[in-house]
C-alpha positions as CSV (number, residue, x, y, z in Angstrom):
1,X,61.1,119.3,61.5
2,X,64.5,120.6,62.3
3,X,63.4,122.8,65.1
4,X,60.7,119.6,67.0
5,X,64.1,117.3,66.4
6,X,66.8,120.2,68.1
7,X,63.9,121.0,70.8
8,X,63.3,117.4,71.1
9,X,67.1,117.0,72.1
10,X,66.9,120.2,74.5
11,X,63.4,118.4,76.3
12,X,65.9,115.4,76.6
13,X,68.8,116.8,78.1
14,X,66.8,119.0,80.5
15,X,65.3,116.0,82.0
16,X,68.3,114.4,82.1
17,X,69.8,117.1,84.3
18,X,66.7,117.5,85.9
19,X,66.9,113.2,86.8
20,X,70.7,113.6,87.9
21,X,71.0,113.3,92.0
22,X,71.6,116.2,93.9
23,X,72.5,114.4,96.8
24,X,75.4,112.6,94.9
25,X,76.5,115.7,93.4
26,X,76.5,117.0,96.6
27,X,78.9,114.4,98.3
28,X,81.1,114.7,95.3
29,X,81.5,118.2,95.6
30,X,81.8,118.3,99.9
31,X,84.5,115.5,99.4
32,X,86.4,117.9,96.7
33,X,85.9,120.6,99.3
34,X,87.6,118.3,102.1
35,X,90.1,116.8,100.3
36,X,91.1,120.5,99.1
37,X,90.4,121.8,103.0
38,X,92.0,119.4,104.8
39,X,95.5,117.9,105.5
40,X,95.9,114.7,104.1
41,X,98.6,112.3,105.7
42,X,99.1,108.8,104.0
43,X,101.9,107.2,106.3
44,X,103.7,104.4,103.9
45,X,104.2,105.7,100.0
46,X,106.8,103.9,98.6
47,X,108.0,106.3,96.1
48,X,111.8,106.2,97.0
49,X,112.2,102.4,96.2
50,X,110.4,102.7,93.3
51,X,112.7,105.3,91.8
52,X,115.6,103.5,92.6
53,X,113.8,100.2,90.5
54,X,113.4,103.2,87.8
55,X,114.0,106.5,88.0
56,X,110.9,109.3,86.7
57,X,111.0,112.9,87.9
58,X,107.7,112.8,90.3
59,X,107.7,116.7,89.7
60,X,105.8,116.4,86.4
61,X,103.8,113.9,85.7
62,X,104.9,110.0,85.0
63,X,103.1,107.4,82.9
64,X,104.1,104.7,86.1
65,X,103.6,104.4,89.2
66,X,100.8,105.6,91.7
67,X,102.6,108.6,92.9
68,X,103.4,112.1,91.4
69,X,103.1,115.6,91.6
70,X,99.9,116.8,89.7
71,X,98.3,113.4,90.7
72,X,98.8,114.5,94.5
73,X,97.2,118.1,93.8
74,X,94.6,115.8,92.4
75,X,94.0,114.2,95.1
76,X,94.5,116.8,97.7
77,X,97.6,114.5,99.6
78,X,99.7,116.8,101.1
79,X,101.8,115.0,103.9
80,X,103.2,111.6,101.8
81,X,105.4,109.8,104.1
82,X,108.4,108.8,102.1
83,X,109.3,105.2,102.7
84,X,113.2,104.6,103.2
85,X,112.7,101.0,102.6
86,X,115.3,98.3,103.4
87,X,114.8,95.1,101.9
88,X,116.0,92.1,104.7
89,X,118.1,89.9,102.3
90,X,120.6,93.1,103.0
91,X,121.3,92.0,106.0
92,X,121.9,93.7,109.7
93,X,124.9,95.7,108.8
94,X,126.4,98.7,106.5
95,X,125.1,97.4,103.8
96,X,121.4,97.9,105.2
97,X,122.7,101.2,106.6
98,X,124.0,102.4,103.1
99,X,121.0,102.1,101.5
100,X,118.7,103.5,103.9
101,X,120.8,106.5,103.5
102,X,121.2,106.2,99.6
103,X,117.5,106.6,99.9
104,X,117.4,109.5,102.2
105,X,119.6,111.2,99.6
106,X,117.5,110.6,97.6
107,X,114.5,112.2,98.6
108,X,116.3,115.1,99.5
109,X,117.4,115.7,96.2
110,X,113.9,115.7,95.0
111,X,112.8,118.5,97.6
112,X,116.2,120.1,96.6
113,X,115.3,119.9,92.9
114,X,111.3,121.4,93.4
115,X,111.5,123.5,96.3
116,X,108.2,125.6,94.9
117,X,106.4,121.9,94.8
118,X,107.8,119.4,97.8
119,X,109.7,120.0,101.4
120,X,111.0,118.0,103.8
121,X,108.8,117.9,107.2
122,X,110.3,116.7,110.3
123,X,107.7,117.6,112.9
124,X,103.7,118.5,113.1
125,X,104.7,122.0,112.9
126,X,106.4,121.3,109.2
127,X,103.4,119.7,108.2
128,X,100.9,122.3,109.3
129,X,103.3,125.1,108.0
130,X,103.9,123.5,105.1
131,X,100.5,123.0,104.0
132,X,99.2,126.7,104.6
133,X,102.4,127.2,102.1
134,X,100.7,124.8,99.3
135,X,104.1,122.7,99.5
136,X,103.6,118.8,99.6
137,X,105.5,118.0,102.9
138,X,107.7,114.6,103.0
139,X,107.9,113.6,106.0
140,X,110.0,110.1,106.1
141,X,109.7,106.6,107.3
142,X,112.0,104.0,107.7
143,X,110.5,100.7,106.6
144,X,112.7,97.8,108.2
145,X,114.8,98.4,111.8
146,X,117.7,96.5,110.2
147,X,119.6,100.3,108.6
148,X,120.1,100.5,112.8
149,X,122.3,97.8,112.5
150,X,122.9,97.2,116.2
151,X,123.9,100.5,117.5
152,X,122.2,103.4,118.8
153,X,124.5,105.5,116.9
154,X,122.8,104.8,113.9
155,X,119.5,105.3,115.5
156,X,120.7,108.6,116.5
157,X,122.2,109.4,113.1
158,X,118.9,108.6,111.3
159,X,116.5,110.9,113.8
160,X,118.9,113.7,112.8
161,X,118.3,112.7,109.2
162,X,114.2,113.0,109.2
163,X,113.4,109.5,110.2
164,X,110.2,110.0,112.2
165,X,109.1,106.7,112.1
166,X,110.9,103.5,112.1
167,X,109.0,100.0,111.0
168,X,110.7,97.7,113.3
169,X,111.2,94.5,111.1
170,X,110.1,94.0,107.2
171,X,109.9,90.3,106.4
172,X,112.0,88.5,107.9
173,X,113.1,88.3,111.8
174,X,116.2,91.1,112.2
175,X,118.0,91.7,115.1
176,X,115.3,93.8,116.8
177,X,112.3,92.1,116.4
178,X,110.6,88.8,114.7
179,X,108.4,89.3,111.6
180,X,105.1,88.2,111.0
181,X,106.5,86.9,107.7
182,X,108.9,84.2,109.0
183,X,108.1,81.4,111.1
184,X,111.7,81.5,112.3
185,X,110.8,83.5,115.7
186,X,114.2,83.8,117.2
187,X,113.5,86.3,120.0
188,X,109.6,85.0,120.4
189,X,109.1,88.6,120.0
190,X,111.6,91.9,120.5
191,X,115.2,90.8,121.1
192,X,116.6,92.6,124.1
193,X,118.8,95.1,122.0
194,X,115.0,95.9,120.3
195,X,113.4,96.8,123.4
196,X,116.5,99.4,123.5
197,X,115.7,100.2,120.3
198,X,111.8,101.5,121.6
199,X,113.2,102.9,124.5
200,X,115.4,105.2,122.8
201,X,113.1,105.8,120.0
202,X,110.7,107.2,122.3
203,X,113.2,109.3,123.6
204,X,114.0,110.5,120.5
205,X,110.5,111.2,119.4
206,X,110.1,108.6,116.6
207,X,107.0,106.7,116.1
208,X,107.6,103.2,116.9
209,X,105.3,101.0,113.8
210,X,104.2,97.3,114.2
211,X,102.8,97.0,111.1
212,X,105.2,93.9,109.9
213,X,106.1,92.6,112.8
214,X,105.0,89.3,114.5
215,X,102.0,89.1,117.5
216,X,104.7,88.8,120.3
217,X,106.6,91.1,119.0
218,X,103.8,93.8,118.6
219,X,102.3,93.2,122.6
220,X,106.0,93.5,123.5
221,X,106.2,96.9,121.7
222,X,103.4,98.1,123.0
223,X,104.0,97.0,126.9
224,X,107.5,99.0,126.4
225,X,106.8,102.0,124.6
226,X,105.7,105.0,126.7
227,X,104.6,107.1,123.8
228,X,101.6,106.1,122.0
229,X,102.9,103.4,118.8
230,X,101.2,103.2,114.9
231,X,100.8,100.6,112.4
232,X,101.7,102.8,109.6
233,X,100.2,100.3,106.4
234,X,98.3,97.3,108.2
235,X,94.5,96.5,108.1
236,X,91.7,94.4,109.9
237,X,92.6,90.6,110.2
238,X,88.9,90.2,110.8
239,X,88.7,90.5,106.9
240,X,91.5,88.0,106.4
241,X,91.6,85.5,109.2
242,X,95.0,83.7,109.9
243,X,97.0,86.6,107.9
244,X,99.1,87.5,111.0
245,X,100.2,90.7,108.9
246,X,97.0,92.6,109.9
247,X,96.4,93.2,113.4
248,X,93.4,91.2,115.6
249,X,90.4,93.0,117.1
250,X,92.4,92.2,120.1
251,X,95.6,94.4,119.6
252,X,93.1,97.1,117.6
253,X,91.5,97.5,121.1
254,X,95.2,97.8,122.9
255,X,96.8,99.5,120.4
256,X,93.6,102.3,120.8
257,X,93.9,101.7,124.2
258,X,97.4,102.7,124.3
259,X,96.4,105.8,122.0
260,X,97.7,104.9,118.8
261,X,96.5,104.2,115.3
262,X,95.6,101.7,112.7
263,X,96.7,103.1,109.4
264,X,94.5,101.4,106.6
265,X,96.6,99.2,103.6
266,X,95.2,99.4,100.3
267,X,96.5,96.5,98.6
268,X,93.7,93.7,98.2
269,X,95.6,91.2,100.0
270,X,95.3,93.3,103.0
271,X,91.6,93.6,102.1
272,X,90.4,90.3,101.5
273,X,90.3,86.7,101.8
274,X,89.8,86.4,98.4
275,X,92.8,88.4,97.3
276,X,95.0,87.3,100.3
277,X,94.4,83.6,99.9
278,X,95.6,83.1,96.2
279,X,99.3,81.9,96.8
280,X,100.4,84.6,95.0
281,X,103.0,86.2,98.2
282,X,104.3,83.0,98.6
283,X,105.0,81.6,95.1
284,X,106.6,85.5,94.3
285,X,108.9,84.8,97.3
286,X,110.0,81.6,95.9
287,X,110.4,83.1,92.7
288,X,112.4,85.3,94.0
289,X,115.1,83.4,95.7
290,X,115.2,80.7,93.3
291,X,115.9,83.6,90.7
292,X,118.5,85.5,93.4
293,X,116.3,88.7,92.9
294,X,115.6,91.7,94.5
295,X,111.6,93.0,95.5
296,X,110.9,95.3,93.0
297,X,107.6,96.8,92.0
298,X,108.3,95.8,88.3
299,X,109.2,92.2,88.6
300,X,106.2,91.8,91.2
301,X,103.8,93.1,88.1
302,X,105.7,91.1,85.1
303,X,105.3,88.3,88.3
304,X,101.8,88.7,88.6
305,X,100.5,88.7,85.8
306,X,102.3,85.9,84.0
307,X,100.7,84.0,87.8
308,X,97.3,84.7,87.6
309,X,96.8,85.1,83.4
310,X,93.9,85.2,81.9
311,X,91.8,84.7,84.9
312,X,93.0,88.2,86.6
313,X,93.7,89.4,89.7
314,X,90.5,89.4,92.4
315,X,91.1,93.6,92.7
316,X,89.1,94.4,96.2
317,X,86.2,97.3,95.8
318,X,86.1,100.3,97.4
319,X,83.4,99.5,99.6
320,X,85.8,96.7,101.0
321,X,88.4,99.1,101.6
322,X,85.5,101.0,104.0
323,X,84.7,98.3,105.5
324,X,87.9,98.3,107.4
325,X,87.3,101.7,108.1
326,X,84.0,100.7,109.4
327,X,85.2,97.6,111.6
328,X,87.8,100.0,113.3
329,X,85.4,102.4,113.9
330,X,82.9,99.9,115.5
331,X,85.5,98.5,118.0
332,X,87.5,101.3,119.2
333,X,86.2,104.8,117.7
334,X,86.9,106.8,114.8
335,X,89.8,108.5,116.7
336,X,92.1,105.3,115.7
337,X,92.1,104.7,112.5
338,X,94.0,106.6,109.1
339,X,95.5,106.0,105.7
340,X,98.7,104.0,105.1
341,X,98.0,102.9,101.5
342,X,101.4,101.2,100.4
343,X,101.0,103.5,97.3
344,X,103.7,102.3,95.3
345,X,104.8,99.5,97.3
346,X,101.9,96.6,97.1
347,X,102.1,96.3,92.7
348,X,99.2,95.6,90.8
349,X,97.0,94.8,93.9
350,X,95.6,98.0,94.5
351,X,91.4,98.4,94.8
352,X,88.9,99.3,92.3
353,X,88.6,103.4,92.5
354,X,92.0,103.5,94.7
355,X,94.5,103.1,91.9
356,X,97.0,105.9,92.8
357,X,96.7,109.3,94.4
358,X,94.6,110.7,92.6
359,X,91.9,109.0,94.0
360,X,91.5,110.1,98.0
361,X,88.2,112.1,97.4
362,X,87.1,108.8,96.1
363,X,87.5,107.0,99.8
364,X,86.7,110.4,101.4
365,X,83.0,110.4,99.3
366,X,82.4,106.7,100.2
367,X,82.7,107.7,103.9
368,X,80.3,110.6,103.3
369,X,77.7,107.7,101.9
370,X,78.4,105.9,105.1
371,X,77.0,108.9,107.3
372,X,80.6,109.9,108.7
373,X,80.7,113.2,109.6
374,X,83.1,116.2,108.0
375,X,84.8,116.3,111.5
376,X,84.8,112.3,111.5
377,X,86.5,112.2,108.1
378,X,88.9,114.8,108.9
379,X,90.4,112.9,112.0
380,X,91.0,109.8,109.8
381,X,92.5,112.0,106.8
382,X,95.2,113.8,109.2
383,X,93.8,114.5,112.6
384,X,94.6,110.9,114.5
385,X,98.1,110.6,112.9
386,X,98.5,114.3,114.1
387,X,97.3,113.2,117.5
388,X,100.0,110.6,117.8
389,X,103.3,111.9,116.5
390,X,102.4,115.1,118.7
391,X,101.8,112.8,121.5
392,X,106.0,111.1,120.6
393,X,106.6,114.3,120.4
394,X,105.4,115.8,123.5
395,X,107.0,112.5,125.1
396,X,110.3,113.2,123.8
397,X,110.3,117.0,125.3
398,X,109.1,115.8,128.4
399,X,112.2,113.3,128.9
400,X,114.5,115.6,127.9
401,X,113.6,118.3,130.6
């Protein structure tokens, strides 16, 4: 009896195996493959603002937080741009200016402190060479124009400092361009010293990012710039009508047009009208004046979950997240769209099976299920973001001939 019941078990599990899709463990293992093979860029992490909320050492592992070391090798993200975030209650001035570079510091001493694990990247090249090394590059971002604080200078200063990038306003209207946060719209667009500001960034060679900023303000970036321009974490407003933070099918099409790219947000507000119509943003902004308090990523959680209780938070799926994938492919092309996740910078909003960073081959499998191709998949991991900053690049040499 005790061999039928063991052979019984061993008929069992043989089926079992035999029942198990090969075609899903085939996606499971190409996306592995790609997300091992390929460069993965993810243009808006927010890693350096959340250290400075709470400091962990992202070289080992940390129990907070979406980002760290062995969850990146997880997840096969090599190119993380660091957001130097700025919030706009610091103003226009040195204090703005101070703490974009207090942040800069900051991720240098990181690299500094794990050379064998992280480097700083300041071109395509870094990123490329860095890569074939098995380093984690970090490129950087600036997230809010206002650390330029009026002069050039400072524009100047921060190219020379990494910033490759610069997110022109965050969310309010600063002295370069209004925000698509605030309905005062002071400049009905760029100001005039922010149309400098694209002008010399181009120059320069730094991407010049509309995610943030209001509609005027983004057709009056675009009608300057000479270099192709990004929205570094924005997604469809065709999924969330009236949420001027995600960009139309009309500026998709221009911004294409133009050659740039739409870099996909993860958080569910981004995603959906379910999760962007809630009230949540705006009764966490009240909270937080009436309470004189800084954005953080901890006080939005504590925030959020004394606001929505027992009832939860409507999390967006993955498929939702593809579906903005999908719509930007269906307008303009594949060639136009990328990651911008707002991995550490959007709270407890993040998507079912997009938690942290761990979970790319997650996003890359669901686009293998929606028939994209291993070339199609690789331009939206790295390829189109590679495109543009060698196209700002390229722009930048050629004006300095």
């Amino acid at each position: 009896m005790k061999f039928l019941s063991l052979f019984g078990a061993a008929l069992v599990s043989i089926v079992l195996v035999s029942c198990s899709d090969p075609v899903e463990e085939n996606r499971e293992q190409t996306a592995a493959d790609l997300a091992l093979e390929t460069i993965i860029i993810d243009t808006h992490v927010d890693v350096p603002y959340r250290l400075k909320d709470k400091w962990d050492d992202i070289s080992q592992a940390t129990e907070g937080g979406d980002f760290d070391y062995p969850r990146a090798v997880a997840g096969g993200l090599n190119a993380p741009f660091m957001s130097i975030y700025t919030p706009a209650s610091l103003g226009d001035g040195p204090e703005a200016t101070a703490s974009a570079d207090n942040l800069i510091d900051m991720v240098e001493g990181i690299v500094a402190n794990a050379p064998d694990k992280f480097a700083l990247a300041t071109s395509v090249a870094d990123v490329r060479t860095q890569f074939k090394a098995g380093l984690i590059s970090f490129p950087l971002g600036m997230e809010n124009g206002s650390p330029i604080a009026g002069d050039l200078e400072n524009l100047r200063h921060f190219y020379e400092r990494g910033i490759r990038y610069i997110t022109l306003t965050h969310s309010l209207s600063n002295h370069i361009s209004d925000s698509s946060y605030d309905s005062n719209r002071q400049w009905q667009g760029l100001s005039p010293f922010g149309e400098e500001v694209v002008a010399e960034m181009n120059r320069l060679g730094i991407m010049v990012d509309v995610s943030h900023v209001s509609d005027d303000a983004f057709w009056d970036a675009l009608a300057i710039s000479k270099a192709p321009i990004i929205a570094s974490h924005s997604s469809a407003r065709h999924f969330t009508p009236g949420f001027e933070r995600n960009l139309s099918d009309e500026m998709i099409i221009a911004l294409a047009e133009a050659g740039g790219v739409i870099m996909i947000n993860f958080g569910s507000p981004f995603l959906t009208e379910e999760a962007n119509s809630t009230g949540f943003y705006e009764a966490f902004s009240a909270y937080l004046k009436e309470n004189e308090l800084e954005l953080s990523p901890s006080i939005e959680v504590a925030f959020r979950a004394e606001f929505f209780g027992d009832s939860g938070f409507p999390y967006a799926t993955l498929d939702q997240v593809l579906d903005h994938f999908d719509h930007v492919a269906e307008i303009v092309g594949i060639d136009y769209v990328g990651i911008g996740s707002d991995f550490d910078g959007v709270g407890d909003s993040l998507p079912v099976g997009l938690k942290d960073v761990s979970d790319y081959p997650n996003l890359i499998k669901g686009l293998l299920e929606r028939g994209y191709s291993r070339e199609d998949i690789q331009k939206v991991l790295s390829g189109n973001i590679l495109r543009v900053w060698s196209a700002v690049e390229d722009y930048a040499v050629a004006t300095a001939e």
